[in-house]
C-alpha positions as CSV (number, residue, x, y, z in Angstrom):
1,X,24.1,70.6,-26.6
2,X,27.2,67.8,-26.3
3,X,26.8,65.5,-29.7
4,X,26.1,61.3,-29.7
5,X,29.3,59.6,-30.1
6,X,28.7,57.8,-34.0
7,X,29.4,55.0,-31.8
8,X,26.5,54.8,-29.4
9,X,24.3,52.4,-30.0
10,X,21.1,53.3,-27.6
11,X,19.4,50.3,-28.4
12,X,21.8,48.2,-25.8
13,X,20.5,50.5,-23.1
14,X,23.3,52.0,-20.4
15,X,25.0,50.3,-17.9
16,X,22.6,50.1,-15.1
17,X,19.6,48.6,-17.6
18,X,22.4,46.0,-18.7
19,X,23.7,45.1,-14.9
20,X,20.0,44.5,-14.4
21,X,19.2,42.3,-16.8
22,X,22.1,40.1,-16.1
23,X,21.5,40.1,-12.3
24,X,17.3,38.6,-13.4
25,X,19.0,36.3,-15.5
26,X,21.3,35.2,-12.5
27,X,17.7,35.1,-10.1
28,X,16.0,33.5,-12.6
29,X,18.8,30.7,-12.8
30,X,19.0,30.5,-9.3
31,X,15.3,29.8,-8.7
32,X,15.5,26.9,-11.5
33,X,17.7,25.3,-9.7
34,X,16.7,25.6,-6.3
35,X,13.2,23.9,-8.0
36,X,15.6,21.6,-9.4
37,X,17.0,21.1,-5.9
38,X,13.2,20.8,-4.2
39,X,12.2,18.3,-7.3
40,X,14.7,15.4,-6.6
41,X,14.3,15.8,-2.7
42,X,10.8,15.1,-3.5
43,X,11.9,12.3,-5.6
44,X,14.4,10.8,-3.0
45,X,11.7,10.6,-0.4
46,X,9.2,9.4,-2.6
47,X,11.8,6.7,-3.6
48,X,12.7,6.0,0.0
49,X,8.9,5.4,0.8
50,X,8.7,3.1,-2.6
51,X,11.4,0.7,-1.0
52,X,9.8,0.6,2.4
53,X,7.0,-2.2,2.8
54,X,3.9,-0.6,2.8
55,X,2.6,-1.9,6.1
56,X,5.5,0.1,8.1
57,X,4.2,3.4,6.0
58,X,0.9,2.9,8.3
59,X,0.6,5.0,11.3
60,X,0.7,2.9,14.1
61,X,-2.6,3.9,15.8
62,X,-4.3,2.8,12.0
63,X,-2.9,-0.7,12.4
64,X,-3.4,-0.9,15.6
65,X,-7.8,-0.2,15.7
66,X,-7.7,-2.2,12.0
67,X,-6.3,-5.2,13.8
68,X,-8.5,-4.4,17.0
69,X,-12.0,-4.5,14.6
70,X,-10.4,-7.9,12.5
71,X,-9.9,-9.6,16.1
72,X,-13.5,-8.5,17.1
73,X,-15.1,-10.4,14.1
74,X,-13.0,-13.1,13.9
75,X,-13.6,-14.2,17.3
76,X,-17.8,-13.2,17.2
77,X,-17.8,-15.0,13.9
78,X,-15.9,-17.9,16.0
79,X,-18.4,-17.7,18.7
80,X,-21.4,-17.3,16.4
81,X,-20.8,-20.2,14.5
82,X,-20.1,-22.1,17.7
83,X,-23.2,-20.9,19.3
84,X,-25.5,-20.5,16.9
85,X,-25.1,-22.8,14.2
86,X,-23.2,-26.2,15.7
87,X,-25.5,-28.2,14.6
88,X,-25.0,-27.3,10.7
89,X,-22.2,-29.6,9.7
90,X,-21.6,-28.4,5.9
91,X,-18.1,-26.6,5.7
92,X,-18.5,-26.1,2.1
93,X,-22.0,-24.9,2.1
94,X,-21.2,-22.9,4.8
95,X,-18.1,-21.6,2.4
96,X,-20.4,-21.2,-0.3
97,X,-22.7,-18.9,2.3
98,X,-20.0,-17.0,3.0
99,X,-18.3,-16.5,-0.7
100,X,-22.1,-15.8,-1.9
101,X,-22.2,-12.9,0.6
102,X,-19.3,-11.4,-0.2
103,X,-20.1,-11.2,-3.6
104,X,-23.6,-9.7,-3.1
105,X,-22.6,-7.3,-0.5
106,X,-19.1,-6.3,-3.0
107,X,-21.7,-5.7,-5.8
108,X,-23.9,-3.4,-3.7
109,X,-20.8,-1.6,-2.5
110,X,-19.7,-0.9,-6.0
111,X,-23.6,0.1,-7.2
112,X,-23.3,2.8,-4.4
113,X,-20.4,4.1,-6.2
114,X,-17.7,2.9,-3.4
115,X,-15.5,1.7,-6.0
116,X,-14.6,1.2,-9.8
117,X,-13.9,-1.6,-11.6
118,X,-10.5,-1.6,-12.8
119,X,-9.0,-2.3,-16.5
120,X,-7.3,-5.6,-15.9
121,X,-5.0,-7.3,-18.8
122,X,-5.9,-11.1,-19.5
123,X,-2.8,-12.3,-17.3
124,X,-3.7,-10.2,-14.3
125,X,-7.2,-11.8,-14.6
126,X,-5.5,-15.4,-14.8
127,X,-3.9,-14.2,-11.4
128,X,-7.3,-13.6,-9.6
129,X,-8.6,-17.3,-11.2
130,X,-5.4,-18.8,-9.4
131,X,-5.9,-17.1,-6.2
132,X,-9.4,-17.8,-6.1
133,X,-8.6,-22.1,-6.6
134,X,-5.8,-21.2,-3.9
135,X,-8.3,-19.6,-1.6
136,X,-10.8,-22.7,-1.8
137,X,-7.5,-25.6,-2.4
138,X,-6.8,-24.3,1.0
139,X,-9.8,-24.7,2.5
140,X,-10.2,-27.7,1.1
141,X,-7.1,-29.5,2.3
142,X,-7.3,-28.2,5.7
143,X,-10.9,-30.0,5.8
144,X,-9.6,-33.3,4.8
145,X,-6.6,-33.2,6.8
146,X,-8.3,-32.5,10.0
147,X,-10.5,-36.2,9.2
148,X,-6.9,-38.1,9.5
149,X,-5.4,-36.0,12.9
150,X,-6.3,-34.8,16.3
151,X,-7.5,-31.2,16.7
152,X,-4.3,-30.5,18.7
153,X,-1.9,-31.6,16.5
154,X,-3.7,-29.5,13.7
155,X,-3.5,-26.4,15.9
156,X,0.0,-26.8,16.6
157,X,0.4,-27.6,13.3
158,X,-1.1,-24.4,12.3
159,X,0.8,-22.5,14.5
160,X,3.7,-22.6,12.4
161,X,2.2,-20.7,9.6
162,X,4.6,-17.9,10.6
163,X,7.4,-19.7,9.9
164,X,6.3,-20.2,6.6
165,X,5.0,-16.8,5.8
166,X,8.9,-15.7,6.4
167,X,10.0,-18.2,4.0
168,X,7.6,-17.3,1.5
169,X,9.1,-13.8,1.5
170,X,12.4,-14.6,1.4
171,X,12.4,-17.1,-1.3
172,X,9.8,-15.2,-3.6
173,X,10.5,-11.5,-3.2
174,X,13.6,-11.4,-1.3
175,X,12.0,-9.7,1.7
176,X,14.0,-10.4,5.4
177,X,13.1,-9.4,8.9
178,X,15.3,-8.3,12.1
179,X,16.8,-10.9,13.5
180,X,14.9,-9.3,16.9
181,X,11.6,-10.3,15.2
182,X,12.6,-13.9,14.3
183,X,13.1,-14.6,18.1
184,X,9.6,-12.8,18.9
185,X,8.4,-15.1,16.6
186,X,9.4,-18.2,19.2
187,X,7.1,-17.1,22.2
188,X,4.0,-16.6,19.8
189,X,4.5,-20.4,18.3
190,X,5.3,-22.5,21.6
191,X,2.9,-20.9,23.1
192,X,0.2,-21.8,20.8
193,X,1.5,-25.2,21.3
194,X,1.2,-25.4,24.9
195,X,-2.2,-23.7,25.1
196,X,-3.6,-26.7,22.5
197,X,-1.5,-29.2,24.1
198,X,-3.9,-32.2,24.2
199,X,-4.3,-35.8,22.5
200,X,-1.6,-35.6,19.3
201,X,-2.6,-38.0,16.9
202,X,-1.7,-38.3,13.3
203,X,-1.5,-39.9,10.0
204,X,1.3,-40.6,7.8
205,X,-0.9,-38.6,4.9
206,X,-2.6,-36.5,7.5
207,X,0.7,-34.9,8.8
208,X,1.7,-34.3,4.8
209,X,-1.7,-32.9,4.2
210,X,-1.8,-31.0,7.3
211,X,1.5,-29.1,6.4
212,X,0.6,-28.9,2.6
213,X,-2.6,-27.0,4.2
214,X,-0.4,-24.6,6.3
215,X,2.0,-23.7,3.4
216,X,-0.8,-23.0,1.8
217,X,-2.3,-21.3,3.9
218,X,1.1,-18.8,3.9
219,X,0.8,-18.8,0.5
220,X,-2.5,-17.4,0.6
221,X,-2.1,-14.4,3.1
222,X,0.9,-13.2,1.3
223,X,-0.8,-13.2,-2.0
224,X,-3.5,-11.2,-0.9
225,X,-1.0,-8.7,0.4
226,X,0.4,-8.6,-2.7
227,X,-2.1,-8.6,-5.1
228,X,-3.0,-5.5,-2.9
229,X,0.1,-3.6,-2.7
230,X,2.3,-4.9,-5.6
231,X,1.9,-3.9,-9.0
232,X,-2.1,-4.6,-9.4
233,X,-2.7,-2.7,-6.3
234,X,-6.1,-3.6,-6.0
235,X,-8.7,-2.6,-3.2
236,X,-9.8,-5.2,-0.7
237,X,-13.7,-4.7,-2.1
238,X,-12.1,-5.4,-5.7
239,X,-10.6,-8.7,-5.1
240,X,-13.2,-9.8,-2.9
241,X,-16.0,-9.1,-5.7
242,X,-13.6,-10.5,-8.6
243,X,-12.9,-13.3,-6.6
244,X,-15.8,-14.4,-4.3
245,X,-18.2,-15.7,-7.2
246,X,-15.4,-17.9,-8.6
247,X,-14.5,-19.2,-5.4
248,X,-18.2,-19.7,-4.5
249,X,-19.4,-21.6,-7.7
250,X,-15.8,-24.1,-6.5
251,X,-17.1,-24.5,-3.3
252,X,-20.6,-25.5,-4.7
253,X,-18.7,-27.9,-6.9
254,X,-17.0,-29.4,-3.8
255,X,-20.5,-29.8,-2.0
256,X,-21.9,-31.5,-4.2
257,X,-18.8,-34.0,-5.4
258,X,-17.9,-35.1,-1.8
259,X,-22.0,-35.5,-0.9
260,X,-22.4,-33.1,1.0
261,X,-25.3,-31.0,-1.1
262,X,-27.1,-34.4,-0.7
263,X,-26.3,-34.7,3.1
264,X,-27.8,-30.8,3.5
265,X,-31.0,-31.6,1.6
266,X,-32.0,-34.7,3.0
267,X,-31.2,-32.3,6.5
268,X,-33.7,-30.1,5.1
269,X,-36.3,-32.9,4.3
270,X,-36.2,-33.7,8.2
271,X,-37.3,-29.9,9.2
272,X,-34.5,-28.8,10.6
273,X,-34.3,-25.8,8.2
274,X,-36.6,-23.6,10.4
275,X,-37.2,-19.7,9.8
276,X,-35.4,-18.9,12.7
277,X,-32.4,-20.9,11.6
278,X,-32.5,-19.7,8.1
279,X,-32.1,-16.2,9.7
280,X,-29.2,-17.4,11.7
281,X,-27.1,-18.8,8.3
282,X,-28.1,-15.4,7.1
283,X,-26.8,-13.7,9.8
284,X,-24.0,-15.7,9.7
285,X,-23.4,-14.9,6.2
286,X,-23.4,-11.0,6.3
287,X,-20.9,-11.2,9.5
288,X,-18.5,-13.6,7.3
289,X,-18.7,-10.7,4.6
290,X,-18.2,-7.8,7.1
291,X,-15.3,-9.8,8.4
292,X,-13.9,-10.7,4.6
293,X,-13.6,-7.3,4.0
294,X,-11.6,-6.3,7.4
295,X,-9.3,-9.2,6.6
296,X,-7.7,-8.1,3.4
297,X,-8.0,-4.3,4.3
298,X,-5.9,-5.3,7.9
299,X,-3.5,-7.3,5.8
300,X,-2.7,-4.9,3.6
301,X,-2.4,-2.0,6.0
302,X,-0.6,-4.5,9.0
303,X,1.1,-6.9,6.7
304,X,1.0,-10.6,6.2
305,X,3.1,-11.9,8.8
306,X,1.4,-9.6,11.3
307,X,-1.9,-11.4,10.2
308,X,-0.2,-14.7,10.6
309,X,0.7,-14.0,14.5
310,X,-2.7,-12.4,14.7
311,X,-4.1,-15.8,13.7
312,X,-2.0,-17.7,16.3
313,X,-2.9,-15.2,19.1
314,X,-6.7,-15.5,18.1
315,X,-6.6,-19.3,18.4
316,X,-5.1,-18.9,22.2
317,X,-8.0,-16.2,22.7
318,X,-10.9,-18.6,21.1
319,X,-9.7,-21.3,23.7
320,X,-10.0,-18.3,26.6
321,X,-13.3,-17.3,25.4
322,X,-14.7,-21.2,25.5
323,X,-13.3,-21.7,29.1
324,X,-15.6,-18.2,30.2
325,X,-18.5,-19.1,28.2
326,X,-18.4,-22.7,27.1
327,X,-16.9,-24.3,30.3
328,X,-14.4,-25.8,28.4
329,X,-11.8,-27.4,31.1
330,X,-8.3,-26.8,30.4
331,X,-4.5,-27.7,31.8
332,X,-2.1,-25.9,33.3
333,X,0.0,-26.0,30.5
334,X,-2.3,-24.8,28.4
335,X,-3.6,-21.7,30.6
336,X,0.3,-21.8,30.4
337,X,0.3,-21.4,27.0
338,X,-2.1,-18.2,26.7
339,X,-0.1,-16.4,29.2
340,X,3.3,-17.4,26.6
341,X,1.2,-16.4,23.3
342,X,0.1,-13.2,24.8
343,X,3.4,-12.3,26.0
344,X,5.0,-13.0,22.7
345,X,2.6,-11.0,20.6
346,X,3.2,-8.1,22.7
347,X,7.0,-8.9,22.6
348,X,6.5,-9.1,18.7
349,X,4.6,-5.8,18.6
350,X,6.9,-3.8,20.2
351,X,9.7,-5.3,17.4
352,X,7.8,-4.3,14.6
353,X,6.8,-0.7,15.9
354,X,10.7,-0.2,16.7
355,X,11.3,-1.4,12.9
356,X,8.6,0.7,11.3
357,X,10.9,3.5,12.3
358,X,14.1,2.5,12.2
359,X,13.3,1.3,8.3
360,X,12.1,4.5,7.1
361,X,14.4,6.6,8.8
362,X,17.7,4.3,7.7
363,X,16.1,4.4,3.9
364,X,15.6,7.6,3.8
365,X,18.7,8.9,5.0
366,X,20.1,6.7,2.5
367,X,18.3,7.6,-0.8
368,X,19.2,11.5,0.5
369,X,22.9,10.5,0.5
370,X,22.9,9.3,-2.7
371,X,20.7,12.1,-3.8
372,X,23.6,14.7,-2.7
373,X,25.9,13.5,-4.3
374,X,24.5,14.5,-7.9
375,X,22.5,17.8,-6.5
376,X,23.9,20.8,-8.3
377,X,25.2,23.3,-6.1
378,X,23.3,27.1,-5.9
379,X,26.1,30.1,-7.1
C-alpha cells in the first residue's frame, strides 16, 4: 500500500474538483454579467421611452377611436345645446351645470372604487387652484370678447390656437415639432378661416380680449396635458373631481356678479322652467360630464396640439352639420374652407403618425449607443 506524501493536503481536493470549481466560478461570473448586460438594456429603453412625449408612446389605433368618441360628443353636445336648449341664454349657469356634473359623476366614480385619491403636497394643490381660475378665466374672457366682435372674426380668431399651443411648448418646456408638421399646420388654420369667412367686425379691446382668450385657451390644453403626464401624473377622473367643485362655485360667483343668477330666476318666475326642460339641462349636464372626461383622457393619450387641430376641424364639422340639419346657407368659400380643413387634418395626421415612429426609433437607437459604450464585455 504506496504511502501519503507528508505533503498532501486532501482538504484542497485533486485536480479535477479544483478545475471545477474555478470553471462555476467563471459561469457564475458570466451569468452576472450577462444580467448586468440585460439590466441596463432595460434601462436604456426605459430611458428612451422617458424622453419620448407620451402621446407618440400610444398606439395609433388607441388615439385614433379616443379622438373618434371626443369628436362624437363634442359635436352631439354642440347639436344638443343648439337643439335642445337655445332658448336658455345663461353661459355661466350652464358652466356651473356642467362643472356640478362633473363633480357628482367624479365622486360616484371614485365611491365605485374606479380610483384613489392621491397624496398631494400643498404646492401641487396650489397648482390644481390655478388651473381651475384658468379653466373658468378662460371661459370667462372668451364670453366677454365675443359681446365686442363678430362670430367670424372670433372663429378665425380661434383658429389660431395652434399656433399658440407650439409656442407654449417651446418657450415653457423646450418641446419642438418637424418642420413637416408646422406646414400641416397651414391648411388646418386657413381653412378654418375660409369656412367662417363672413361679416369681420371688431373692437379695439375686443381683438386684445379675443386673443388674450385664445392664449389662454393654449394655455389651458397644455396644462391639462401636463398636469397629466408630467410629474403629478394624475388621472383625468382626478383632476376633473379636484378641480370641477372649485371651478363650479367660480362660475356661480360669475352668475351672480354679472346678473345673470337674477336674469335666470326671474326666467323661471315666467314658467319657462318646465319638467320637460329641466330634464333636458339634466341631460345636458351628464353629456358635458361624459364628454369632460373623454377630453382630458384624449389629450393626454393624443396630445395637446392634436386636441388643438381637433378643435379647429370640429368647428368646420359643426358648420357641416348646421347646413344638413339647420339649413344654414353658406359660401363657396366657405364650403371651400371644409374641403381645405379636412384636407389639412388628414395631411397633419399622416405627419404625426410618420413622427411617432421616427422619434422612438431615432431615441432609442440613440440611448443604445450610448449604452454600448459603457457595457462590460462577456469573457
Amino acid at each position: 500500500m504506496a504511502e501519503k506524501s507528508p505533503y498532501h493536503d486532501s482538504s484542497y481536493g485533486s485536480e479535477d474538483d479544483r478545475t471545477n470549481s474555478q470553471d462555476s466560478r467563471m459561469e457564475k461570473e458570466t451569468l452576472i454579467i450577462k444580467s448586468d448586460i440585460e439590466a441596463q438594456t432595460r434601462r436604456a429603453q426605459a430611458q428612451s421611452t422617458a424622453t419620448v412625449a407620451p402621446e407618440y408612446q400610444i398606439p395609433t389605433s388607441t388615439k385614433y377611436l379616443y379622438l373618434a368618441l371626443y369628436f362624437g360628443l363634442n359635436l352631439s353636445l354642440t347639436l344638443y345645446n343648439k337643439a335642445v336648449l337655445g332658448k336658455f341664454a345663461f353661459p355661466w349657469l350652464l358652466t356651473t351645470l356642467h362643472t356640478t356634473s362633473a363633480s357628482v359623476g367624479c365622486y360616484i366614480l371614485m365611491l365605485r372604487g374606479h380610483f384613489k385619491f392621491s397624496k398631494l403636497t400643498t404646492r401641487e394643490n396650489l397648482v390644481l387652484i390655478s388651473f381651475s381660475f384658468l379653466f373658468t378665466v378662460n371661459i370667462s374672457i372668451s364670453n366677454v370678447s365675443l359681446a365686442m366682435v363678430s362670430v367670424p372674426f372670433h372663429q378665425i380668431m380661434r383658429s389660431t390656437c395652434p399656433i399658440f399651443t407650439i409656442l407654449i411648448y417651446r418657450l415653457l418646456y423646450g418641446r419642438t415639432y418637424s418642420q413637416a408638421t408646422y406646414i400641416s399646420l397651414i391648411p388646418v388654420i386657413v381653412g378654418v378661416g375660409l369656412a367662417t369667412y363672413g361679416d369681420y367686425y371688431f373692437t379695439g379691446t375686443g381683438f386684445a380680449l379675443t386673443l388674450l382668450g385664445v392664449v389662454l385657451s393654449a394655455l389651458k390644453t397644455v396644462m391639462s396635458n401636463r398636469i397629466m403626464t408630467g410629474s403629478l401624473a394624475l388621472p383625468a377622473l382626478e383632476i376633473l373631481l379636484r378641480m370641477s367643485p372649485l371651478a363650479a362655485l367660480q362660475s356661480l360667483l360669475y352668475a351672480v356678479a354679472t346678473g345673470e343668477a337674477s336674469a335666470f330666476s326671474a326666467w323661471v318666475t315666467e314658467g319657462n322652467l318646465t319638467p320637460s326642460y329641466t330634464s333636458a339641462l339634466l341631460g345636458n349636464g351628464l353629456l358635458a360630464f361624459v364628454l369632460n372626461v373623454s377630453s382630458f383622457r384624449t389629450n393626454k393619450i393624443a396630445g395637446a396640439l392634436t386636441m388643438t387641430v381637433c378643435a379647429n376641424l370640429k368647428q368646420c364639422l359643426t358648420v357641416l352639420l348646421g347646413i344638413l340639419l339647420f339649413d344654414v346657407t353658406v359660401g363657396v368659400w366657405n364650403g371651400a374652407g371644409m374641403l381645405v380643413t379636412l384636407v389639412g387634418a388628414g395631411i397633419y395626421s399622416k405627419v404625426e403618425l410618420d413622427s411617432k415612429g421616427k422619434k422612438v426609433e431615432a431615441t432609442m437607437a440613440k440611448d443604445l449607443r450610448s449604452d454600448a459604450d459603457v457595457t462590460p464585455r462577456v469573457p
